[in-house]
N, C-alpha and C positions, 0 to 999 in steps of 0.2 A: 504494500500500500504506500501513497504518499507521504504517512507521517512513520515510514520503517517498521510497521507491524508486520509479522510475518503470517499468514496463513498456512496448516498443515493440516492434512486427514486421510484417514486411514483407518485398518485394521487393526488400533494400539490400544492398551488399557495402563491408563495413570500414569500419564506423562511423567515423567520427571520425578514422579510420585509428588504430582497436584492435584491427584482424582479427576483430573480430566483424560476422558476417551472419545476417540473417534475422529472429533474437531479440538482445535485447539489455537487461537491467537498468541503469538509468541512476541514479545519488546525484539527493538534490534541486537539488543545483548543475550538472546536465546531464553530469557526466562518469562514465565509464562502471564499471559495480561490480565490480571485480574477481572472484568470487565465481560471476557471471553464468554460464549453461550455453553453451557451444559447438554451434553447428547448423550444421552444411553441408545444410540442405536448409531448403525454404521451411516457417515456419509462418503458416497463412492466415490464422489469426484468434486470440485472446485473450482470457480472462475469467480475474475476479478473485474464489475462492470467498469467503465470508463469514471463514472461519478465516486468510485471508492467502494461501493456495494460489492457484498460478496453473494455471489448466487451458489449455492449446494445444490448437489443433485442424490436422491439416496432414498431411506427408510426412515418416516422420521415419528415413535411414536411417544416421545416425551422428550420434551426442552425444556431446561432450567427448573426439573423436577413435579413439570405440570404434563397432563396427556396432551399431545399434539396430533395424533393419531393421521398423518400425511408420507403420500409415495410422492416421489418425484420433486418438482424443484421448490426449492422455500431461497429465502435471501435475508440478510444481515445488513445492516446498516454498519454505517462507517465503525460505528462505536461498539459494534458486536450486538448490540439489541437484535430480535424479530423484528423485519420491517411488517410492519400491521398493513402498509398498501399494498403488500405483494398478495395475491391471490390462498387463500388458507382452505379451500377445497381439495379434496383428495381425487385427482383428476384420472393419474397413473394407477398403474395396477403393474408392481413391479414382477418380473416372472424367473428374474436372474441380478446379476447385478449390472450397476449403469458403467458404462464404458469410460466414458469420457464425456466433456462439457467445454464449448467453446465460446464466447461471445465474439458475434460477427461485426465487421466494419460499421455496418450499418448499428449495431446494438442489440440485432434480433439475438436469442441464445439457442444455440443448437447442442443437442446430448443425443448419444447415443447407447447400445445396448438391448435388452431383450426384455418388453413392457407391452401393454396394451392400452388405451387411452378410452376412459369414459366419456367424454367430448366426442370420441368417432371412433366409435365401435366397428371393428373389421373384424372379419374371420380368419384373422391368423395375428402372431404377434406382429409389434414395429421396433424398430432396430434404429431409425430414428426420427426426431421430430423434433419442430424448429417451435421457438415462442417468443412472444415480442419482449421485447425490453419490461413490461410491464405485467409481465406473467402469464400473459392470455396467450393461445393455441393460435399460431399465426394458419391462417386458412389459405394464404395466396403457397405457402410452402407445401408439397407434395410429401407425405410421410412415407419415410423408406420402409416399407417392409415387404413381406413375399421372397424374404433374400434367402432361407434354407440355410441359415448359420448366422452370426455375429456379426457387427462393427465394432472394432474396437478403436478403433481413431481417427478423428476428424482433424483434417485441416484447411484455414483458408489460404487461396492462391493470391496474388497479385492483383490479376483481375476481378477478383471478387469469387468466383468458381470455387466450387467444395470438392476435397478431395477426400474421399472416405476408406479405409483397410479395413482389412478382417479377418474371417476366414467365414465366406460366402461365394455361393455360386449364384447367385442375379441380385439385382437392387429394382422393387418397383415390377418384379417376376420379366424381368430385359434381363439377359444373360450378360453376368459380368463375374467372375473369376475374382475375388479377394482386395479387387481393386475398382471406382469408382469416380468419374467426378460427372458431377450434379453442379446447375446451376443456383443461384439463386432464387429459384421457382420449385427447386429437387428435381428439377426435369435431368433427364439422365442425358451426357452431351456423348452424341452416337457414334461423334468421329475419334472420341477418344482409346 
């Protein structure tokens, strides 16, 4: 972050032996920020919006010792608080764990992994799906799924273009082999 707080998360129990797990905001001298949110459950991945905002991606069914009973993304204010505008619906239906989380140029947030989405319910899982800067289920973005395996990492190109890995044989049921790039629409780009 801007004022040297570190973000970290993972698969850990009692940092430091601070009794904090899973998430944890660290000072730039590595010791732990008192301030920081409490998770008893895993978050899988982590991005850092442009405004300081931290968005998680994960399981989330208690913070700071209250039930929070939420799949999929929640977000942190600069100062570690629950931001209360971010959406508190339990949207995701997680099926595995989330791969990865990127915040794109534009702000939209894109995560990947193995989930289902109560917003738009498909007959198979999605592997990924894109949401606005503001929580909500961006509709112009195409959700990857029908892939017959994983994403496990997303990256943005230069031009703006997504480039997605895995271990999958199509994105979108359009045959693609492990590798992927998707525009800014998720449309799959055919010459690649």
């Amino acid at each position: 972050q801007d004022d040297n707080k570190i973000w970290i998360c993972g698969n850990f129990f009692n940092y430091d032996n601070s009794g904090r797990y899973y998430l944890v905001r660290l000072n730039s001298d590595g010791t732990v920020d008192s301030p920081c949110p409490l998770t008893n459950v895993v978050v899988d991945r982590i991005a850092l919006q442009a405004d300081g905002k931290l968005v998680g991606v994960g399981r989330f069914n208690e913070l700071n010792g209250k039930p929070l009973k939420k799949y999929g993304l929640i977000r942190f204010n600069v100062n570690g608080t629950l931001d209360s505008l971010f959406p508190k619906e339990n949207l995701i239906t997680s099926l595995g764990n989330f791969e990865d989380i990127k915040i794109l140029k534009d702000g939209r947030i894109i995560f990947c992994g193995e989930f289902k989405l109560y917003e738009k319910p498909l007959g198979y899982p999605i592997s990924a799906a894109c949401y606005t800067a503001t929580g909500k289920l961006d509709s112009t973005f195409l959700l990857g799924g029908g892939t017959g395996g994983n994403i496990h990492r997303i990256s943005q190109l230069e031009d703006g273009n997504i480039i997605m890995t895995g271990n999958f044989t199509s994105y979108n049921r359009i045959g693609r082999n492990d590798l992927v790039k998707v525009n800014l629409k998720g449309e799959v780009d055919s010459v690649f």
